[in-house]
C-alpha positions as CSV (number, residue, x, y, z in Angstrom):
1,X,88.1,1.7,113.4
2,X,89.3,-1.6,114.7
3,X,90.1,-4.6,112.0
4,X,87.8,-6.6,114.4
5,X,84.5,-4.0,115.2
6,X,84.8,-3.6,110.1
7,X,83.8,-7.0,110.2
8,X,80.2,-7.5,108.9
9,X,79.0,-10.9,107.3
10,X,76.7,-9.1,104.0
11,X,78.4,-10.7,100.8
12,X,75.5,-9.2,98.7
13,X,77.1,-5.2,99.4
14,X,81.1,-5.1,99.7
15,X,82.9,-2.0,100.8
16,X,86.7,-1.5,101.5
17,X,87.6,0.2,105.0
18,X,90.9,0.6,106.6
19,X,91.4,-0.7,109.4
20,X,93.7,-0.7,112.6
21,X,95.3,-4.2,113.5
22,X,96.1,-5.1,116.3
23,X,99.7,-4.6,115.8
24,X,98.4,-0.6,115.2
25,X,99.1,-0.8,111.7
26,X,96.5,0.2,109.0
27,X,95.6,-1.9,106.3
28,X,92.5,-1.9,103.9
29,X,90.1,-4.8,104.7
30,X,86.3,-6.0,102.4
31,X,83.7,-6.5,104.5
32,X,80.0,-6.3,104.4
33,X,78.0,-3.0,104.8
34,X,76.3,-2.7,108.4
35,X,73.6,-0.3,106.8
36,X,72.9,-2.0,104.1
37,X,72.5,-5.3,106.3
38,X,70.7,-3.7,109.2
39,X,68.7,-0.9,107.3
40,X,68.1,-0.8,103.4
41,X,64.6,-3.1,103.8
42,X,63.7,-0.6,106.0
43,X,64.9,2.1,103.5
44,X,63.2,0.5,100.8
45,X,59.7,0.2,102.6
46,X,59.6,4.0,103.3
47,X,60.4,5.1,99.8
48,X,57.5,2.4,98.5
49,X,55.3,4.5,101.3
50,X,56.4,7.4,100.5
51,X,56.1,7.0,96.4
52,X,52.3,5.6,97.0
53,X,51.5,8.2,98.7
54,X,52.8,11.2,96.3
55,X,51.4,9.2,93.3
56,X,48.0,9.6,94.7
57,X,48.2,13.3,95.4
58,X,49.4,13.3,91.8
59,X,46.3,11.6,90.6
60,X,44.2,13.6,92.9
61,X,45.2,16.9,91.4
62,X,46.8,18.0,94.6
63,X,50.2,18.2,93.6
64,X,51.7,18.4,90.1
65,X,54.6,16.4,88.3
66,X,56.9,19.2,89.0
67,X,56.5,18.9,93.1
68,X,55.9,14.9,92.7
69,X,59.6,14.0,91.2
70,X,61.1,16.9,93.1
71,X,60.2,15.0,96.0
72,X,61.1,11.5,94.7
73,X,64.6,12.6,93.4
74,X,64.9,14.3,96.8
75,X,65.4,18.1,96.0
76,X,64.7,20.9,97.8
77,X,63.5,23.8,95.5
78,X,66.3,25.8,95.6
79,X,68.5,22.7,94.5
80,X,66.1,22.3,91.8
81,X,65.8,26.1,90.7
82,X,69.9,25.9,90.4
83,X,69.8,22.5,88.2
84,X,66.5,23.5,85.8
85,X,68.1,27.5,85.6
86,X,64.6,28.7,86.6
87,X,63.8,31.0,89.3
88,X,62.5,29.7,92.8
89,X,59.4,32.0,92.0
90,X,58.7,30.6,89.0
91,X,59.2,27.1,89.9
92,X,56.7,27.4,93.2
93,X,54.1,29.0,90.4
94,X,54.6,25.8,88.4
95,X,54.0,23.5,91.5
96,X,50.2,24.4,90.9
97,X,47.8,23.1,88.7
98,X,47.3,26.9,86.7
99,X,51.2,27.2,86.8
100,X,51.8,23.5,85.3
101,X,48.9,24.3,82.9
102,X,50.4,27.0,81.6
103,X,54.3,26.3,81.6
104,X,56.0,26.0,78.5
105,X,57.1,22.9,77.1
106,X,60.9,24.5,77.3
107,X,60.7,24.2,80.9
108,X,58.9,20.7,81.2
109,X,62.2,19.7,78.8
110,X,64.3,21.0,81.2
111,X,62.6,19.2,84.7
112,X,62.5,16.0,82.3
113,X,66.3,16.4,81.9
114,X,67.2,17.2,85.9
115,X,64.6,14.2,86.7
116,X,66.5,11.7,84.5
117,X,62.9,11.2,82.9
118,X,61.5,11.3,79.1
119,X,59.5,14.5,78.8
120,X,56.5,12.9,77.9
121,X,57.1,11.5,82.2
122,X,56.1,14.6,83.0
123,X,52.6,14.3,81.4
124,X,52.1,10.8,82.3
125,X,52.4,8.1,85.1
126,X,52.5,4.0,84.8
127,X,51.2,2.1,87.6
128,X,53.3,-1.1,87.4
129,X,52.3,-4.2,86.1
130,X,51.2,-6.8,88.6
131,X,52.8,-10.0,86.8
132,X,56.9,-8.7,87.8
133,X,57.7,-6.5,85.7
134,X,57.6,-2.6,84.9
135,X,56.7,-0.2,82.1
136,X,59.7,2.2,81.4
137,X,59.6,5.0,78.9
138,X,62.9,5.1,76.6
139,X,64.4,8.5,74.9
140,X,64.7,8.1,70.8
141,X,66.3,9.8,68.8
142,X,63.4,12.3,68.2
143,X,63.3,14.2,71.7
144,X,59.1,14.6,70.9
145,X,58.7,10.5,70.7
146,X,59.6,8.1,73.5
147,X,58.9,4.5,73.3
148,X,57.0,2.5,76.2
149,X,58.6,-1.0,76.9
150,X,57.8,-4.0,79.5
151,X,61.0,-4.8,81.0
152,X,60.1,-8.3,83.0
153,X,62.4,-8.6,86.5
154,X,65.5,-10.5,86.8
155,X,64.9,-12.8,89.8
């Protein structure tokens, strides 16, 4: 890439490229991101779509925790039968309602841990709080117990 076609005016997301001068030497160069200036609003409008939408087929009963963070962490099944150590069968059982009824808490430990969730995520969802801030679960030292706390946004 040319030194003069890297140059993008985005302080808030740096990147290093190198670069060919004119001379035809390379050299690293910081400059802004192009997709994070030109796409991640965009980005971050589809995933807010796309997470409203999942948590009310998750609330509806047509879907179950398993399929709904699958789909937010972006995994296909096979990806997720490799990471959880169960097989593809199995975990397409579990994506229904009798299947999640009747899996054992072994196996929710396990999505909880490929999720980067608390296991009690799995049997539980908070809508966010409307005043700017969010509910998060944290671990504690007992793996049975986690902790809900309001974490207000930095702004």
């Amino acid at each position: 890439m040319k030194e003069n076609d890297a140059r993008v005016d985005f302080p808030d997301h740096q990147m290093v490229l190198y670069v060919e001068k004119a001379d035809g030497s390379y050299e690293s160069m910081q400059t802004g991101s192009y997709l994070t200036r030109n796409y991640f609003d965009d980005y971050q409008g589809k995933r807010a779509r796309l997470e409203e939408t999942y948590r009310g087929k998750l609330l509806a009963g047509q879907i179950t925790p398993v399929e709904y963070y699958m789909v937010l962490t972006e995994m296909g099944i096979g990806d997720l039968s490799s990471r959880v150590g169960l097989s593809v069968s199995k975990i397409k059982r579990q994506m229904t309602p009798s299947g999640f009824a009747s899996m054992r808490i072994r196996d929710a430990q396990r999505y909880a841990d490929v999720f980067g969730i608390a296991l009690s995520e799995i049997f539980h969802i908070c809508e966010q709080p409307a005043s700017g801030g969010r509910i998060r679960d944290v671990k504690t030292a007992n793996p049975f117990v986690t902790k809900a706390e309001f974490v207000k946004d930095s702004q």
